[in-house]
C-alpha positions in Angstrom: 0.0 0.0 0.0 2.1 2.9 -1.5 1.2 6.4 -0.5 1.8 9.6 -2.4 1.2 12.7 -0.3 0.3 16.2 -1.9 1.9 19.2 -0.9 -0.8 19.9 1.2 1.2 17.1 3.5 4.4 17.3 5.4 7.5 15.8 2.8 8.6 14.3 6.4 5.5 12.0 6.7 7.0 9.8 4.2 10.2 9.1 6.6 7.9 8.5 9.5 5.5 6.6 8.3 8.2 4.2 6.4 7.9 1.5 8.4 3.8 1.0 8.0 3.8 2.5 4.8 6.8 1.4 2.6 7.4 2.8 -1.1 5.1 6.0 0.1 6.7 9.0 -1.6 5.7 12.6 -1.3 4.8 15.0 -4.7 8.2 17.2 -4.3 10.5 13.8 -4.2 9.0 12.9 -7.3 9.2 16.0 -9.2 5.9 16.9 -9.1 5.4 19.8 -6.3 4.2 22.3 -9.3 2.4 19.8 -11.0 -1.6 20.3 -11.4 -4.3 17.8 -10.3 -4.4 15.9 -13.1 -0.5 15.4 -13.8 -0.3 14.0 -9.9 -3.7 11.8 -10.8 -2.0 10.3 -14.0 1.0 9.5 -11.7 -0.7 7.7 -9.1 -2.3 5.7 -11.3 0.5 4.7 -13.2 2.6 4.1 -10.5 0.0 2.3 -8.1 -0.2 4.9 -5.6 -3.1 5.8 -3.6 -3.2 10.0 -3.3 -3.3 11.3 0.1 -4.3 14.9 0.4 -5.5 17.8 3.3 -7.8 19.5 0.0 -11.0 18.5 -1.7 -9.8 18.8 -5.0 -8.4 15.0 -5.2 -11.7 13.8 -3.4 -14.2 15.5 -5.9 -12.0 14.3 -8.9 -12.2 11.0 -7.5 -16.3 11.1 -7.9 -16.0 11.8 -11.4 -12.9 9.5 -12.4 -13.4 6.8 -10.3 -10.2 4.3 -9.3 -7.5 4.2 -9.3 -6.1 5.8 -8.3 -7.8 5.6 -4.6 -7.9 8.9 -2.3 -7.5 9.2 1.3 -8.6 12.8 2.4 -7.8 13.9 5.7 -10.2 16.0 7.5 -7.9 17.7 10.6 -7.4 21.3 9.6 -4.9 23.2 11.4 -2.5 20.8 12.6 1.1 19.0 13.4 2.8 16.7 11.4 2.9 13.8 14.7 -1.0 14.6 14.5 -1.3 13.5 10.9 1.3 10.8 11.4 -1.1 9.5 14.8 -4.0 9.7 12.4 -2.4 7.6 9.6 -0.9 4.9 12.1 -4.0 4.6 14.0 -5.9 4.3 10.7 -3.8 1.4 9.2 -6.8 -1.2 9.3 -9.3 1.3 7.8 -7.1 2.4 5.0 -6.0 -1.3 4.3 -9.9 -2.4 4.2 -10.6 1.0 1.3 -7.6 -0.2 -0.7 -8.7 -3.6 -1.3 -12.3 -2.8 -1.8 -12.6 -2.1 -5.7 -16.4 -0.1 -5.2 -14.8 2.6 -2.5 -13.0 5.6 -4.2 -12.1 8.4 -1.3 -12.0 7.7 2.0 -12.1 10.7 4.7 -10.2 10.3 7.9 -10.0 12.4 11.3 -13.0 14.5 10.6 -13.7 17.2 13.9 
């Protein structure tokens, strides 16, 4: 379960969050921090990622193009990077579960 965080997202999460989520990358390690929605879309989908992102922008595209690639879309607002990292760890099970089902394209997490 590869990850590929927006640069709505810490770079840093990918280092922390190696050990649950191995081959995660983050948009500016890849070349892509100026890159528009649909350049990051076509890259997650070639490349097997699911898009993680702090915006709404992934989410809605995800009603209208379906999967892949999948979208996890993280409903905390203002807040830290261990916050987001908590969120993600504490979450494995539930992101795990969305991945494998083919019928769920965005799943929010950490809604207040």
């Amino acid at each position: 379960m590869k990850l590929l965080f927006d640069e709505s997202l810490p770079p840093r999460l990918v280092e922390l969050l190696s050990d649950i989520y191995p081959g995660s990358k983050h948009v500016h390690s890849e070349q892509l921090g100026a890159a528009d929605d649909a350049a990051l879309w076509a890259y997650a989908k070639a490349n097997q990622f699911a898009i993680v992102s702090k915006d709404s922008d992934f989410a809605e595209r995800s009603i209208l193009e379906s999967t892949p690639p999948k979208v996890v879309w993280i409903r905390l607002g203002n807040c830290s990077t261990a916050e987001i990292e908590q969120l993600l760890r504490s979450e494995y099970q539930t992101l795990r579960a969305f991945i494998e089902k083919d019928d769920e394209v965005c799943l929010l997490l950490g809604q207040r």
